[in-house]
N, C-alpha and C positions, 0 to 999 in steps of 0.2 A: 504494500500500500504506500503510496506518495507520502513525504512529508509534508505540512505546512511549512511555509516559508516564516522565518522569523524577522519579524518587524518592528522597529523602533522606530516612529513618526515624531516628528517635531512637534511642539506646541507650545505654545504661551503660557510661559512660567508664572505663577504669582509668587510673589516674591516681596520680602519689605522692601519696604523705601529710604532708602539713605538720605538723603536731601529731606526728606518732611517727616523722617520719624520722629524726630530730637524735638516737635510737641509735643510729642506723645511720652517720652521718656528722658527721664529725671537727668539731666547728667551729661547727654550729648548722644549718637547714636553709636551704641557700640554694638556688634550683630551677634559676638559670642554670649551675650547675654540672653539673645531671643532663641538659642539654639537648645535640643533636646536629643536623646538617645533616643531610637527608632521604643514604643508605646511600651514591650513586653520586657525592656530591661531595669527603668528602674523598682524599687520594691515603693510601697506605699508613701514610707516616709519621704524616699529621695525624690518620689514625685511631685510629691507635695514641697519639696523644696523648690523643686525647679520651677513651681506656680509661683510662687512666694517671691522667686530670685527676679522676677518681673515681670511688670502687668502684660506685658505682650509676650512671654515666652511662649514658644510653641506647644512645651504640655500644655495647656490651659486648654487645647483644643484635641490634643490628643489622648490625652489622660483628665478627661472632666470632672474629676473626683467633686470638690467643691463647691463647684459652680452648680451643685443639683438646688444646692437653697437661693439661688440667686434666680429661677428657674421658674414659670408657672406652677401655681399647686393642681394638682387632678392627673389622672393618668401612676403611671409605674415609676420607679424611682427612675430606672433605665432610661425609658420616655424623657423624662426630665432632664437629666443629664447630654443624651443627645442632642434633643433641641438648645440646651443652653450653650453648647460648643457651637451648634450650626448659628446660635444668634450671635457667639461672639465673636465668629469668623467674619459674618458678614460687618458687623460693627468697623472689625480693625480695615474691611477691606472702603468701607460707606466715610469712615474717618483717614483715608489717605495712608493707612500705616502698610498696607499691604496692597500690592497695584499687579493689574497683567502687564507683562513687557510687550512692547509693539509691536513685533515679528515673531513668528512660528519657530522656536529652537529646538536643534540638540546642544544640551548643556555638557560640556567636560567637566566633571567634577573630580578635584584632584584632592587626596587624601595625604600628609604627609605627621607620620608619627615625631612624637620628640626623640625617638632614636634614630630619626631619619626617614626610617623607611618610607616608603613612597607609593601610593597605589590610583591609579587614573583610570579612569569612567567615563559612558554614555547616559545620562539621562534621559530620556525619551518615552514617550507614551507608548507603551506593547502593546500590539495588537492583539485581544486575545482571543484562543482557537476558534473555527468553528468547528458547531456541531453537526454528530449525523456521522451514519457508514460510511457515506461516502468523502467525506469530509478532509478525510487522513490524517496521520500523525501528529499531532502537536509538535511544534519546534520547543514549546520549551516542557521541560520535566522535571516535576518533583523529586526529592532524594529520602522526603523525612513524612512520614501520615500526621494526622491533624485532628485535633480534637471540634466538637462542633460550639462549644460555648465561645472559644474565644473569634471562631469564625463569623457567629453568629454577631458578638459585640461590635465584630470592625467591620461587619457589613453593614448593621443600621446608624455605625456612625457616619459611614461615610455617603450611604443612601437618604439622610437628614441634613447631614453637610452640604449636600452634591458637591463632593471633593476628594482628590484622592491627595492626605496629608501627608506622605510620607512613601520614600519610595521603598519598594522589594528590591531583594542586591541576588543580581541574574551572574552566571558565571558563563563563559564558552571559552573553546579551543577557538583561538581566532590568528594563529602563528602570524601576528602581525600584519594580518588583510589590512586593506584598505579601510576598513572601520578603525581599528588600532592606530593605522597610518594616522588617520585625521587627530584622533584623539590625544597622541601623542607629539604631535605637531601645534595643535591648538594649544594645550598647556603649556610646551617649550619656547614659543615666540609671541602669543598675546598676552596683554596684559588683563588681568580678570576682572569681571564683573565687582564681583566681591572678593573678600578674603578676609578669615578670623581667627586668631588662634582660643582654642577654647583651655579648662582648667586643666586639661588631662595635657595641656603641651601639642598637642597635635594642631596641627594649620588646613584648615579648610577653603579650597579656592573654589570659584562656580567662575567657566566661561560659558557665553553662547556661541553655537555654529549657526549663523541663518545665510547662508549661501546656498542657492538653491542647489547650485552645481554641483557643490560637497556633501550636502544632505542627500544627493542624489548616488553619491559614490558610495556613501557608509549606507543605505539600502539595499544597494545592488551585491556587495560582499556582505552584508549580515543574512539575505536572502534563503543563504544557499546551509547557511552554519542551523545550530539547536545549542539550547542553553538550558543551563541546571539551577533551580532556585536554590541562592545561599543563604539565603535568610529572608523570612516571610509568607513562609508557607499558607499562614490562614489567613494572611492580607489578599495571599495569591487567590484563598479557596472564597475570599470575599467577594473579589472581584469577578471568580467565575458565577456568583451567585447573583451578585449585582446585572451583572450581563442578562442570566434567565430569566430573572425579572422584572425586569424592567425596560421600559419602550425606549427610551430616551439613546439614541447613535451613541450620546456620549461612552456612555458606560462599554461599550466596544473594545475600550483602551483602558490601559490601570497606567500607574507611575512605575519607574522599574529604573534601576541602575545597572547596566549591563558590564562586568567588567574580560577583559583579555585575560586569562587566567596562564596563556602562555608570556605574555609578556611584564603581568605582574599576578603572580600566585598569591593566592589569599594566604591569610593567616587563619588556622584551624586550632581551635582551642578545647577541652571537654568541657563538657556542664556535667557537672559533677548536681548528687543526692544529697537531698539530706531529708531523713524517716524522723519526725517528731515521735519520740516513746518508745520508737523500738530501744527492746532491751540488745545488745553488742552479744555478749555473753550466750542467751540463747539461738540470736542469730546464725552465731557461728557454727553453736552446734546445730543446728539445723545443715548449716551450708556443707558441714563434713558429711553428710551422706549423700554429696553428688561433686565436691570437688573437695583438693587438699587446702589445707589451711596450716598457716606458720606464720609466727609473728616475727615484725618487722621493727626495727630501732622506731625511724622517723615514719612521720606521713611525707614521705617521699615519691611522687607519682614517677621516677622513673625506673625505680624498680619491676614498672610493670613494663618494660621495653626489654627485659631480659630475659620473659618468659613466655613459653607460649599462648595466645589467645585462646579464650578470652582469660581473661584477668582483671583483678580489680581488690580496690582495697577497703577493708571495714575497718571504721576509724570510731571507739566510743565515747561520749560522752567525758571518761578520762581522759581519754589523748590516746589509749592504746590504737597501736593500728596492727591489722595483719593481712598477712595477701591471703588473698582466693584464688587458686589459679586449678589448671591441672582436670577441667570438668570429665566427668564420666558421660562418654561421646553418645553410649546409648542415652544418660538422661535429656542431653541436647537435643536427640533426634526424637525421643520421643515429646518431648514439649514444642517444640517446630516443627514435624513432620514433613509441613511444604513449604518450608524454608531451602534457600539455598544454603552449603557448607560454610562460605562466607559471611551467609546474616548468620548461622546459628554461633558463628564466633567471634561474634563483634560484645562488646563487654554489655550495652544498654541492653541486649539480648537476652545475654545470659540473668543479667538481673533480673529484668521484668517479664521473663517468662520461665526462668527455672526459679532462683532464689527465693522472688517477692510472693508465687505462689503458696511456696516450701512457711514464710512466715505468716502467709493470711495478711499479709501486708497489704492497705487498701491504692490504689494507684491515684486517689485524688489527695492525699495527705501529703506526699511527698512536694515538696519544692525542690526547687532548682537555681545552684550557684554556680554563674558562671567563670571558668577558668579558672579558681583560684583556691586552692585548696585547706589552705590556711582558712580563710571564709569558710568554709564547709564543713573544718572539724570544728570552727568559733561556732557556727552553729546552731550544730549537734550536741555542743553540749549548754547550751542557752535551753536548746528545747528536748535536754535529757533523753536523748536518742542515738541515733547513728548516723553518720556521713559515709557513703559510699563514693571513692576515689575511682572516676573511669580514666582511661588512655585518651586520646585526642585520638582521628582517626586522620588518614592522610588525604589528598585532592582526589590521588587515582583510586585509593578505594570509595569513596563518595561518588566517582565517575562511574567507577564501575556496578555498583550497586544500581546505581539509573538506568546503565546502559543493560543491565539484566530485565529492566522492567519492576525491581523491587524496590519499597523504600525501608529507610531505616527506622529503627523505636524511634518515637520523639523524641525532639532535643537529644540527638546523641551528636549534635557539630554543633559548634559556634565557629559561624565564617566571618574571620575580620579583616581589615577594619571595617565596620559600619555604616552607612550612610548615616552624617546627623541629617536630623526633621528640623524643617525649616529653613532650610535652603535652598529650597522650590517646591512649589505646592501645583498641583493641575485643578484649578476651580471646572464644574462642567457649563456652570452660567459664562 
């Protein structure tokens, strides 16, 4: 069967305003201030900070905690909190602080960490699939399944919005086509739109392409390629939803950050567990009747690069840690049967469908701490429980998992660096 072609269309970014924000905000205009972590990274508090850090930050529309008392009374709390993001969207947009740029872009957005590193981008509106047999392939493809609450959250925010606030970050083999070409030519000789460095030390630059000529070339090479969602899966599964129901052309297209993964490789990090109550102690013995277990000095996650997959580390409460490694192959295969050999030894696997069964462990109690493992034994033991240490996994096994037609447990990658929110928005008005 054919594939779809994969397409990034240009459009009119909404975006603040430099020249007329500085009414609006205390101080003078400075844009790392309006800037957010894509919706599902910070936890409650930190979001709430980043409302608080100022009145036009981007959670305020992304994250409406808030704003639900500021909100019509009647209707659902949910209700509430969506329309109040969709009024205060339009407010900032009706007040000058947020404006469409003149011309139809593709934006370069360039990522550059305080260590340096350096990761460069298409922004652009995706086309997304059509439906139907006859239809073919989707160009682009999930790697990770999706739960329906939070698909459902970022669909009615953004179907009360009409906007897509934030983009999904697309990965593809692109050895340098002509999409690549342009993007890396745009960041190297123009001067940017914007640019900010936020608290984390990292420098965030936004250009536009609106040459029709060149937008014409990075269609013609992105046409032919397919892309792997790195982040945003339920934004993605929102946007397929926003599509089925709804008349409106708009919705045809989501926001999407495409990046070259041959000319700049993500950074892949774990999101590591953590089980509030579980007790360490019985866990373990549990987990010894389907892998070995031996304790380990540190919560040191690279001890699990020295042994076979899957692997992982139970970290408790105390600070003990010990590895889990070593599974008994028939317990893998009979908990995955129609898995491939590959998922059944990937470490989120073996968790959540050998061990978390083995405890009666419920799958909606767990959180999730990303990268940092120190975080995740502080935790576990704040919430007298366990931390579970997974491995990071690499670009080609994520590729390949796609390229088999499978995806992985949830959240088992964190693909960075991340697009921040708030450095283009696609309004559909």
């Amino acid at each position: 069967m054919p594939r779809q072609p994969l397409d990034l269309a240009p459009f009119r970014g909404l975006r603040y305003v430099a020249p007329d924000v500085d009414r609006f905000i205390d101080g003078g205009f400075d844009l790392a201030r309006l800037l957010a972590p894509p919706y599902d990274i910070p936890d409650a508090e930190e979001a709430r900070e980043l409302q608080r850090s100022d009145p036009h930050n981007a959670a305020r529309v992304t994250l409406p905690f808030e704003l639900s008392r500021q909100a019509p009374q009647g209707g659902d709390t949910a209700s509430r909190r969506y329309r109040a993001a969709a009024d205060l969207l339009r407010d900032w947009i009706d007040e000058g602080v947020l404006a469409l740029d003149e011309a139809p872009a593709l934006y370069v957005y360039e990522q550059t960490a305080a260590d340096g590193r350096t990761q460069r981008g298409l922004v652009g509106a995706l086309r997304l699939p059509e439906q139907g047999p006859e239809a073919g392939v989707p160009a682009v493809r999930p790697h990770e399944d999706v739960a329906d609450p939070p698909v459902r959250d970022r669909f009615r925010l953004m179907e009360v919005a009409r906007a897509n606030l934030e983009p999904i970050f697309l990965v593809y083999r692109g050895a340098g086509g002509a999409a690549s070409a342009a993007t890396e030519a745009t960041g190297a000789r123009d001067t940017p739109l914007v640019s900010a460095r936020t608290r984390d030390g990292a420098r965030h630059s936004l250009w536009a392409i609106t040459d029709p000529e060149l937008q014409r070339e990075v269609s013609a090479d992105l046409a032919a390629r397919s892309a792997l969602i790195a982040d945003g899966h339920h934004r993605y599964a929102a946007y397929l939803r926003l599509r089925r129901e709804n008349t409106d052309p708009g919705w045809s297209h989501g926001l999407a950050l495409l990046v070259d993964s041959d000319t700049h490789p993500p950074r892949l990090g774990a999101i590591h567990r953590v089980l509030p109550g579980l007790d360490t102690d019985r866990a373990l013995r549990a987990a010894r009747e389907v892998a070995a277990v031996e304790p380990v000095p540190d919560v040191d996650p690279t001890v699990l690069a020295g042994v076979d997959a899957p692997a992982l580390l139970l970290v408790s409460a105390g600070g003990d840690a010990h590895l889990v490694s070593g599974f008994d192959e028939g317990a893998l295969e009979r908990a995955m049967p129609d898995r491939s050999p590959d998922w059944r030894h990937l470490a989120t696997a073996a968790l959540h469908e050998v061990l978390m069964p083995l405890w009666d462990y419920p799958e909606e109690r767990v959180r999730m701490v990303h990268e940092d493992p120190a975080e995740a034994a502080a935790a576990a033991r704040g919430e007298k429980g366990t931390a579970v240490i997974v491995p990071p996994l690499r670009v080609d096994q994520v590729y390949a998992v796609a390229d088999r037609g499978e995806l992985t447990p949830r959240k088992s990658t964190s693909f960075g660096p991340k697009p921040r929110t708030g450095l283009v928005m696609r309004a559909l008005r």
